[in-house]
VEXDREN-434161 format. One line per field, with one value per residue (C-alpha): z, x, y; residue in three letters; residue number from 1. Coordinates in pm, 1 decimal. Layout:
c3: c(Z,...)
c1: c(X,...)
c2: c(Y,...)
res: c(ALA,...)
n: c(NUM,...)
//
This chain:
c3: c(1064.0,824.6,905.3,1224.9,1593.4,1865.0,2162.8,1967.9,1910.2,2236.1,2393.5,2145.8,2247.8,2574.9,2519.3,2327.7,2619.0,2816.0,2619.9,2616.0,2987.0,2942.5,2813.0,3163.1,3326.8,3170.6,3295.5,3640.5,3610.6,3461.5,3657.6,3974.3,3865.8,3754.4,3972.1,4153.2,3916.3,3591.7,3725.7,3494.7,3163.0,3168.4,3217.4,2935.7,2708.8,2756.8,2737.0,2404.1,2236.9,2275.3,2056.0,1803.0,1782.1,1690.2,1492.1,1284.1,1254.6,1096.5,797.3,710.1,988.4,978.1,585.4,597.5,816.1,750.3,383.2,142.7,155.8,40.7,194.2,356.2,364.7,293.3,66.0,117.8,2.8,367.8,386.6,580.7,727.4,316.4,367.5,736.8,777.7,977.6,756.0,891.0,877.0,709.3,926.4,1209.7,1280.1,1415.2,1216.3,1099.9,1256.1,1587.3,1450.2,1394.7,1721.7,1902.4,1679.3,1736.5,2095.0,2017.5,1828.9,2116.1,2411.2,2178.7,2102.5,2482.3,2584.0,2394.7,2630.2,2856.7,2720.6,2677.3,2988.6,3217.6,2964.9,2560.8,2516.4,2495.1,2072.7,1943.4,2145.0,1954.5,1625.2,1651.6,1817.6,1513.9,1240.7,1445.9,1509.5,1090.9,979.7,1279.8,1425.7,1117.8,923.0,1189.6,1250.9,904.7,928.5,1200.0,1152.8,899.6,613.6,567.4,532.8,907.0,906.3,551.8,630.4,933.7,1304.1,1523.6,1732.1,1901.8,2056.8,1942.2,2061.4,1718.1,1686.6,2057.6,2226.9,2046.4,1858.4,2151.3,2373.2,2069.1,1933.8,2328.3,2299.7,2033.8,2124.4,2443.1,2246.8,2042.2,2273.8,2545.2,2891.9,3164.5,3312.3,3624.5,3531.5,3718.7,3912.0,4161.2,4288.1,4030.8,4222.8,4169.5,4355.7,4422.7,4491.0,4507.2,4195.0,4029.7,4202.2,4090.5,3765.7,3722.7,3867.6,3630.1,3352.7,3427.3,3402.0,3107.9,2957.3,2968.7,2681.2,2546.8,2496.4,2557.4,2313.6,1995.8,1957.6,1807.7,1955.2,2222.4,2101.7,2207.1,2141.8,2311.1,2675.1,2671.8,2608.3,2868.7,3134.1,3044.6,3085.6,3415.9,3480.6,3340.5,3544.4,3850.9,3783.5,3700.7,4007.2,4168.3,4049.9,4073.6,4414.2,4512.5,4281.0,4486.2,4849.0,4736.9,4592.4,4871.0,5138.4,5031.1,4776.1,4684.6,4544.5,4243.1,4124.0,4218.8,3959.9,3715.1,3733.2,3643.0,3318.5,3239.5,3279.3,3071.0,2796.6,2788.2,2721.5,2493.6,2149.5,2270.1,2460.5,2209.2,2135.5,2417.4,2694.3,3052.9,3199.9,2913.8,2993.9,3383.8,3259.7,3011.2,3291.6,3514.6,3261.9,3143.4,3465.8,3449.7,3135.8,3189.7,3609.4,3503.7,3163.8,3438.7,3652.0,3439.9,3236.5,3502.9,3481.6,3145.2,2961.0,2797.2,3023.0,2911.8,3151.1,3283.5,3101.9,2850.1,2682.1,2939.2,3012.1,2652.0,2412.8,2590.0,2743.9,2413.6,2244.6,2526.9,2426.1,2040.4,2050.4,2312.4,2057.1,1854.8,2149.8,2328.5,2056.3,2075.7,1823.4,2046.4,2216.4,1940.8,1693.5,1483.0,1429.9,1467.9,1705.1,1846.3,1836.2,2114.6,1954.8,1614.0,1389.1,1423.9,1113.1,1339.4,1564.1,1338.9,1247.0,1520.8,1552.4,1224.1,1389.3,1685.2,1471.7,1185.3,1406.8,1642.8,1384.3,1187.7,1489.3,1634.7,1280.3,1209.3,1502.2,1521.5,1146.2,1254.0,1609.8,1463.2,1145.3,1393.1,1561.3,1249.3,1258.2,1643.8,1926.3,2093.0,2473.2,2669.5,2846.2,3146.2,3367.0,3245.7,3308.6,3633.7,3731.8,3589.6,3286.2,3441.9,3530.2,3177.8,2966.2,3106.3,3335.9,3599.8,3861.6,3978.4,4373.0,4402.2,4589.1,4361.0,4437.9,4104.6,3894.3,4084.4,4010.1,3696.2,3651.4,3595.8,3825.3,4177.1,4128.3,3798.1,3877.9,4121.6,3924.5,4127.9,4362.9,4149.2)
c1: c(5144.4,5158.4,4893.3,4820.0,4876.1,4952.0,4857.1,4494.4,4478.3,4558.9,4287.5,4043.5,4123.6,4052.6,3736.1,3593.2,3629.0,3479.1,3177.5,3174.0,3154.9,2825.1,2631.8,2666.0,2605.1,2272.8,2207.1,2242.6,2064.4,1817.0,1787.9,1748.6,1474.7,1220.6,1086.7,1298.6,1128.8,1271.2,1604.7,1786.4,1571.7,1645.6,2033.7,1973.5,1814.0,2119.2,2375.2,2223.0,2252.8,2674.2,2656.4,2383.0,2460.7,2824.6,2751.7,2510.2,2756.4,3055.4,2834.1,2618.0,2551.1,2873.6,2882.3,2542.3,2621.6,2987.1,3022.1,2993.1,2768.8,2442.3,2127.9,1965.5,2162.3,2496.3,2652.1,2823.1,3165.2,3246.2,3010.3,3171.0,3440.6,3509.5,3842.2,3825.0,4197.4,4489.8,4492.0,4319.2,3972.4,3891.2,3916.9,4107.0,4408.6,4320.9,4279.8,3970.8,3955.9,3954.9,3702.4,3452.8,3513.2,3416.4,3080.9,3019.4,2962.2,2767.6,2495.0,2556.6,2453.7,2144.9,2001.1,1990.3,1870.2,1500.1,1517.9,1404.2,1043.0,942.8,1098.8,883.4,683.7,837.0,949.8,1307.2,1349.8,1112.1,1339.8,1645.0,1524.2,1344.9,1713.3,1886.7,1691.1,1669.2,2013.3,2034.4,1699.9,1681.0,2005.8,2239.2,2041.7,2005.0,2365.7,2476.0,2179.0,2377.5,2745.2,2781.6,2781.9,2380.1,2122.7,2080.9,2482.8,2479.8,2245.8,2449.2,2315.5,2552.9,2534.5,2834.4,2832.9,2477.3,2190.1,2009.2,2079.1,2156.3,1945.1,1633.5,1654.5,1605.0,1378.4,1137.2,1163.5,1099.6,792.4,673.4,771.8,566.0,238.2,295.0,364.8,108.7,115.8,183.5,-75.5,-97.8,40.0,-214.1,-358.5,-87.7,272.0,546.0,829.2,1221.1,1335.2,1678.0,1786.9,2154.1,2165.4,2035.8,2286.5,2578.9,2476.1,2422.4,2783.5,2947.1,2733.8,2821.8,3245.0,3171.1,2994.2,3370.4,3501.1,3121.1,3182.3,3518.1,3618.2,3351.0,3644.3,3834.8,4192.2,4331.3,4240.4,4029.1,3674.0,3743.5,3879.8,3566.7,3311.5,3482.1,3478.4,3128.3,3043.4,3135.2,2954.8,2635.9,2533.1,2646.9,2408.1,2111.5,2151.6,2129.5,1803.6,1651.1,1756.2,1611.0,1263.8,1242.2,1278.1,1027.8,746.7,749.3,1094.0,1302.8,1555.8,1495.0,1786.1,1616.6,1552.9,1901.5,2096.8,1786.7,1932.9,2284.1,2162.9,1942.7,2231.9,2476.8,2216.5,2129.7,2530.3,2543.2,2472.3,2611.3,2940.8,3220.8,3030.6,2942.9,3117.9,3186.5,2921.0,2665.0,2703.2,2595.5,2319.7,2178.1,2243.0,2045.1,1777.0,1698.1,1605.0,1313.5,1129.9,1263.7,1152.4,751.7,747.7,861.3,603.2,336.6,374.1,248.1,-131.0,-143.3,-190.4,148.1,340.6,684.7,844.7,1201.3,1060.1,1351.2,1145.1,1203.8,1519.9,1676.8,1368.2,1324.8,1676.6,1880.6,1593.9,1652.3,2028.3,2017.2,1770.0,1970.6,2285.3,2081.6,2070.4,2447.1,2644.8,2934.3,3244.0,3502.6,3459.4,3429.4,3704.9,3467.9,3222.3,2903.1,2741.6,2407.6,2066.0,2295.7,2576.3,2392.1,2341.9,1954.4,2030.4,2188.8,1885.7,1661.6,1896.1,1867.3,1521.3,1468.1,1674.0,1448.9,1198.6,1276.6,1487.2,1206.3,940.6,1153.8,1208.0,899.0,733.1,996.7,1005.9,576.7,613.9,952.4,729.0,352.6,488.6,665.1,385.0,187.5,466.9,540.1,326.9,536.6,417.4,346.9,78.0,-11.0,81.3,447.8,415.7,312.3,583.8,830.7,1060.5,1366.3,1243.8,1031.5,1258.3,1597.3,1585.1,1732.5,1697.9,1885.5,1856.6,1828.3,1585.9,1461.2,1090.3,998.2,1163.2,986.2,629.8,669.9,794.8,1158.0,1283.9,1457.2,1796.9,1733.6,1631.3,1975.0,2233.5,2485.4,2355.7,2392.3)
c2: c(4333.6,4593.2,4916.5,4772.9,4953.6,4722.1,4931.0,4963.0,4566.5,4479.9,4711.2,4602.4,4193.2,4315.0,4521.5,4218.5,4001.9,4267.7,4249.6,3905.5,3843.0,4089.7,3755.9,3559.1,3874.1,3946.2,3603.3,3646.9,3925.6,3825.5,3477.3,3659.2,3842.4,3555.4,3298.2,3036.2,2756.6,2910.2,3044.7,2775.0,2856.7,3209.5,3172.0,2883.9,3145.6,3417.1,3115.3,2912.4,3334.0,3308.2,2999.3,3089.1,3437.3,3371.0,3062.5,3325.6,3586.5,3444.3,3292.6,3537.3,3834.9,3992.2,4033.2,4169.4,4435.1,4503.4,4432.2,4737.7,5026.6,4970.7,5172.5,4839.9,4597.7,4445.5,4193.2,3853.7,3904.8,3841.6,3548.6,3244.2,3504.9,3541.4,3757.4,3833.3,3865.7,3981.2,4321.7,4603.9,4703.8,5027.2,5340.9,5130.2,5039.6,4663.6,4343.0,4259.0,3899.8,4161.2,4373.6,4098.5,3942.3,4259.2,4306.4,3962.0,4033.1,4264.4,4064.3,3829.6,4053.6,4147.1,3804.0,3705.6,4100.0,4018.5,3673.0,3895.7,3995.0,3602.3,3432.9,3177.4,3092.0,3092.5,2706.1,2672.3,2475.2,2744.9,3042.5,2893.6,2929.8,3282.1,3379.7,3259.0,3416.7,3756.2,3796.7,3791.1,3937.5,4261.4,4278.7,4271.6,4517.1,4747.8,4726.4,4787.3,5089.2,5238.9,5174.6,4930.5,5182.9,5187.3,5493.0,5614.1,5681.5,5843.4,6053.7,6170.2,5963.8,5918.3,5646.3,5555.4,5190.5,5093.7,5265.5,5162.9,4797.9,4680.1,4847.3,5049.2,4720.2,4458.1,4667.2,4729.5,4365.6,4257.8,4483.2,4302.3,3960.9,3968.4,4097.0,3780.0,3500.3,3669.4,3702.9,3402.7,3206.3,3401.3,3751.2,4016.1,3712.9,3719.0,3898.7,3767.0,3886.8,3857.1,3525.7,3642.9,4013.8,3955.0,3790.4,4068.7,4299.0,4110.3,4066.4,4469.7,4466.5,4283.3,4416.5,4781.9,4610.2,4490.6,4806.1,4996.1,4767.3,4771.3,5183.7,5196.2,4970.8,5155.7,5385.9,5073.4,5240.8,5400.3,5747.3,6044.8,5903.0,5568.2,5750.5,5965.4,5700.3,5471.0,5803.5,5882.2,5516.1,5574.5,5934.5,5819.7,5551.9,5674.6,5969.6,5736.3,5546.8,5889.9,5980.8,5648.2,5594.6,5952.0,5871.9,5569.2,5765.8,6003.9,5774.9,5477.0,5618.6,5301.9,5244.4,4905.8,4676.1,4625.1,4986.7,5018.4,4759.7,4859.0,5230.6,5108.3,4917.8,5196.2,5460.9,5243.8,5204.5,5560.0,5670.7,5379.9,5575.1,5897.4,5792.5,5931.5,6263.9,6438.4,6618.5,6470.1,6660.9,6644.1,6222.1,6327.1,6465.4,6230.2,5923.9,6197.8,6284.1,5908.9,5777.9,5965.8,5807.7,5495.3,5474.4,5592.8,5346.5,5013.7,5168.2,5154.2,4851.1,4624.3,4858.4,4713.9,4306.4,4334.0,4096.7,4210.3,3972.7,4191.3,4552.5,4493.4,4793.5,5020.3,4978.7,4910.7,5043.6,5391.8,5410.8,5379.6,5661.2,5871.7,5875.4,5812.0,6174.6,6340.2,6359.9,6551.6,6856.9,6792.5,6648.5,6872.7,6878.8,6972.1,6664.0,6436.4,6539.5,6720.2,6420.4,6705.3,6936.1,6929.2,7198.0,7366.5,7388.3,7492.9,7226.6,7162.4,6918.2,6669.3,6688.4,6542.5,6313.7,6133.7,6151.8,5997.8,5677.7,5669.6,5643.3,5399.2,5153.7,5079.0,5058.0,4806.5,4591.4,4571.6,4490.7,4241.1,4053.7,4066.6,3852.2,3651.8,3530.1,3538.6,3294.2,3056.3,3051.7,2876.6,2626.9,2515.4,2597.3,2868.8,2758.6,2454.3,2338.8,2514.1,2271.3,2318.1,2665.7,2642.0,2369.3,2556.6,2567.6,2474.0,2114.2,2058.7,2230.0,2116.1,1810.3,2002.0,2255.6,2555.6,2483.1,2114.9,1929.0,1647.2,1703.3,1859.4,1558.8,1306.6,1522.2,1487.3,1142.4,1183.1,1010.2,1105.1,1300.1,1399.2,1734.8,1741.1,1980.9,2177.2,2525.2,2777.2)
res: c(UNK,UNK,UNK,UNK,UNK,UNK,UNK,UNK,UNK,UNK,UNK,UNK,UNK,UNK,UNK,UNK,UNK,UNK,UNK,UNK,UNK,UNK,UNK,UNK,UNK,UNK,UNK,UNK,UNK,UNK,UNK,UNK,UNK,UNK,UNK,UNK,UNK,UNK,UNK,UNK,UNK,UNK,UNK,UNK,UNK,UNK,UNK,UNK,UNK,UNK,UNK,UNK,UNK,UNK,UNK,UNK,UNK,UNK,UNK,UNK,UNK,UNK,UNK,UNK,UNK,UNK,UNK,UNK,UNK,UNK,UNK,UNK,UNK,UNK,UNK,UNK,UNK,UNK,UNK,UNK,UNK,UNK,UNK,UNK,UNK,UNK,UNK,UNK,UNK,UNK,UNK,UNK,UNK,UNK,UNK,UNK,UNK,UNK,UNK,UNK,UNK,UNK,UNK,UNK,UNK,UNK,UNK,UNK,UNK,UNK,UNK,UNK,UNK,UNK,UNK,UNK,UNK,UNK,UNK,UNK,UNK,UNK,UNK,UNK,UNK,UNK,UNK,UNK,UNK,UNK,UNK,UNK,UNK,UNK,UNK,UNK,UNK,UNK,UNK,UNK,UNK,UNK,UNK,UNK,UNK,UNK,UNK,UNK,UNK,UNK,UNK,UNK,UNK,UNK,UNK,UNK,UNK,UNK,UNK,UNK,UNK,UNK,UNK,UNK,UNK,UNK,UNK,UNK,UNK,UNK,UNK,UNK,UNK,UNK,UNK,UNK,UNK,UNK,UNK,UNK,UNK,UNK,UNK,UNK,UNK,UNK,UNK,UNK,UNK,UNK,UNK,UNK,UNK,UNK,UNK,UNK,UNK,UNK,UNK,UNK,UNK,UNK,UNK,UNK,UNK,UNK,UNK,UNK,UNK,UNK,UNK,UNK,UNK,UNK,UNK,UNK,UNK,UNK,UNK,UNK,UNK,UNK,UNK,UNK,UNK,UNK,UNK,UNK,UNK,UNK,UNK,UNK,UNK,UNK,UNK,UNK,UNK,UNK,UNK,UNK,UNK,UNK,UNK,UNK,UNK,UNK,UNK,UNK,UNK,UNK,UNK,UNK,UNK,UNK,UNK,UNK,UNK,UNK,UNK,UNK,UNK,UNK,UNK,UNK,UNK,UNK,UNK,UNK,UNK,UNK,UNK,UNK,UNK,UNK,UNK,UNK,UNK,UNK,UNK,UNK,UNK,UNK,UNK,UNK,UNK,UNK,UNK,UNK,UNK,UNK,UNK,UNK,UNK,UNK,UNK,UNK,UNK,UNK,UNK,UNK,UNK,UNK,UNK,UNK,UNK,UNK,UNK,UNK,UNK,UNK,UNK,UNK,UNK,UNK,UNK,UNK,UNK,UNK,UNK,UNK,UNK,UNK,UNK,UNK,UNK,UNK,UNK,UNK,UNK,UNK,UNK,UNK,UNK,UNK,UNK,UNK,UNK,UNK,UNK,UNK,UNK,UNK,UNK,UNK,UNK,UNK,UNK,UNK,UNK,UNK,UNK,UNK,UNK,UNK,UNK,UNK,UNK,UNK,UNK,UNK,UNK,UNK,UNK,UNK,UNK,UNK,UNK,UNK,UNK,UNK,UNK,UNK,UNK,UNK,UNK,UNK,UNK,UNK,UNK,UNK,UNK,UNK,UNK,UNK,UNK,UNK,UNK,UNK,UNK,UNK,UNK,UNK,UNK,UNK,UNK,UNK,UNK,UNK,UNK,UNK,UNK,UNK,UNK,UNK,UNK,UNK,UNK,UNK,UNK,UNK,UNK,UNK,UNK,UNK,UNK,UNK,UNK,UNK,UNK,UNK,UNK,UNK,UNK,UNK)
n: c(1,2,3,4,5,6,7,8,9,10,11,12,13,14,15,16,17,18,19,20,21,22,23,24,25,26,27,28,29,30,31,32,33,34,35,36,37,38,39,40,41,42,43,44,45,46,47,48,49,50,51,52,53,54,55,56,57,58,59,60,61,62,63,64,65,66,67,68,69,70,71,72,73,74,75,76,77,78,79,80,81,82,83,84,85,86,87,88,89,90,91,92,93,94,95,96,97,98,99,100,101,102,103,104,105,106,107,108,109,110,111,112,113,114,115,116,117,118,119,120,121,122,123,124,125,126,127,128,129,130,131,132,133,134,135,136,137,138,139,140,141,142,143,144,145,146,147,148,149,150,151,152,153,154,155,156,157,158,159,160,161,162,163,164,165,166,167,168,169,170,171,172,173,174,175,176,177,178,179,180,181,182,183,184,185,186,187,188,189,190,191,192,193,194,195,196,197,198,199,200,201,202,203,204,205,206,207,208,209,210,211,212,213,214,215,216,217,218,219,220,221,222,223,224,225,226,227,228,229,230,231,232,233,234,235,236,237,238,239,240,241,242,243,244,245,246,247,248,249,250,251,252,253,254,255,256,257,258,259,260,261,262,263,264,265,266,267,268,269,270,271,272,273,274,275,276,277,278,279,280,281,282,283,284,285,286,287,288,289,290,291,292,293,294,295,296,297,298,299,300,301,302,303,304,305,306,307,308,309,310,311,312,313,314,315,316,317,318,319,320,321,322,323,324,325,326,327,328,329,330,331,332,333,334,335,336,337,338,339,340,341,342,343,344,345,346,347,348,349,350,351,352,353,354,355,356,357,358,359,360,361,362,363,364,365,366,367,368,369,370,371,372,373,374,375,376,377,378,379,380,381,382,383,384,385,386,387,388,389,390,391,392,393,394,395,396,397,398,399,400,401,402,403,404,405,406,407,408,409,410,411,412,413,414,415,416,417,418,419,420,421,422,423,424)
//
């Protein structure tokens, strides 16, 4: 294929099944963390995003963020995967059919992340349809915003592997999302604890694996800024975990499991934006320095009535700001094949770059996704009753549940074995 690099295509095939395995990931992360009862529904949430997500972007989502270069949004010429051929994409030197796999996965990984702020209680039909018109209306634009060709990268933010659209854009859409649907039944009545530890650790596991072709894979090659984001991928979260473990020894003298595979998310989000463009040990220190932020804002959420179910806000929202801002101070050109240098490196001017993303790209998805919730709302109830709340969501959402004993299908009249799917 003429224009096209081999070594770079095969990497980036790779990379985009990297990111892919990210989805199922999130899920068993995520699944371990709620209660027992809605184990299923949560994994449901993250798996129904690969289908809707994808289904979204090759019609329309793509071509709004990928097609042409206008401020806010972009056009449809690639509408329907309109010309999404073998040739290369611009400024790459793989197809484009590759290209808009790997964004795909991206928009994927994003739809099921703001799952997180409406778990054990949002009903499953009216999830599906806020998914599908987010993944167009917040995530497209805010891609095309940030590397699609839009205003935040003309006017010179970096952000490497999605700090604006993945994950400023989920954890501020989550914020809003949970304001909207309000919180459960019992939240601040009683402990709402995580109903399976190791779930959660193997999920972080797998999505830290997945994170190398996440960041690795932004470089789109086999080049310079592709091997430093995939090293700092590793540097960052290892110095997260770090802290965390440490803040944890010092404010109760136990690391707990959970902070632990919380760290690693948080450290991979934090390097997310600023993987290609800064130095080794610049990506130690923002994985040290966002643990901080990020550790106090899970902390406190709980002292307040925003029941943010799995503090997607604090590990996503405040996480990817940390790192989208931090460019602005450590962004350093030797590193990044000239692409800018940071306040300490003397360009100020990229420093408020970046804080004009970390401040437009949360405002736009928390407004957004307030209107996109609040008018479905007015159309479906967005809850059940709370008697399906308190059984569970797994059993009156799905039929089934994730650690079979029948019981719960024969409460609600279902029948016995209904509720009898395999042990997860």
């Amino acid at each position: 294929m003429p224009g096209i690099d081999t070594a770079d295509t095969a990497w980036m095939l790779v990379a985009t099944a990297l990111v892919l395995l990210m989805t199922p990931a999130l899920g068993l992360f995520y699944a371990g963390l709620v209660r027992e009862k809605n184990t299923l529904n949560t994994f449901m949430m993250c798996l129904a995003a690969v289908g809707l997500a994808t289904v979204t972007w090759a019609t329309v989502g793509y071509s709004l963020a990928f097609d042409g270069d206008g401020k806010i949004l972009g056009g449809l010429g690639h509408a329907f995967m309109k010309d999404v051929t073998f040739a290369p994409r611009d400024g790459t030197k793989i197809p484009e059919l590759v290209f808009f796999a790997f964004q795909a996965t991206f928009c994927i990984i994003t739809v099921a992340l703001v799952a997180g702020a409406v778990v054990e209680r949002m009903r499953f039909v009216p999830f599906l349809i806020f998914a599908t018109v987010w993944s167009v209306v917040v995530y497209a634009v805010l891609a095309h915003w940030a590397f699609g060709g839009g205003w935040l990268q003309q006017q010179g933010t970096l952000d490497f592997a999605g700090g604006v659209p993945v994950e400023m854009g989920s954890g501020f859409s989550a914020l809003a999302a949970a304001i909207v649907v309000r919180p459960r039944k019992d939240y601040g009545r009683q402990a709402i604890v995580p109903h399976n530890a190791m779930f959660v650790l193997v999920g972080a596991g797998l999505l830290w694996f997945g994170w190398f072709g996440f960041n690795g894979g932004s470089g789109f090659g086999v080049g310079k800024p592709g091997v430093l984001a995939f090293v700092n991928t590793l540097l960052a979260p290892a110095a997260t975990l770090v802290v965390w473990i440490v803040l944890d020894l010092v404010r109760g003298r136990q690391a707990t499991a959970i902070g632990a595979a919380t760290a690693v998310v948080v450290g991979c989000v934090a390097i997310t934006p600023a993987g290609g463009y800064v130095s080794p040990g610049w990506a130690l220190a923002i994985g040290a320095i966002a643990a901080l932020p990020c550790y106090f804002a899970i902390l406190w959420r709980p002292r307040t009535r925003v029941d943010e179910t799995l503090d997607v806000l604090s590990a996503h929202g405040v996480a990817g700001l940390t790192g989208t801002l931090l460019i602005g101070f450590v962004a350093q050109s030797t590193w990044n094949d000239g692409a800018g240098n940071g306040l300490l490196y003397g360009d100020a001017g990229q420093l408020w770059s970046q804080v004009v993303a970390v401040l437009a790209a949360p405002t736009y998805a928390f407004v957004m996704t307030w209107i996109l919730i609040k008018g479905l709302g007015l159309l479906m109830p967005l809850r059940g009753p709370e008697n399906e709340e308190a059984l569970g969501m797994d059993l009156t959402h799905h039929g089934e549940e994730a650690y079979a004993s029948g019981e719960g299908a024969i409460l609600i009249g279902l029948g016995p074995g209904v509720g009898r799917s395999p042990r997860v």
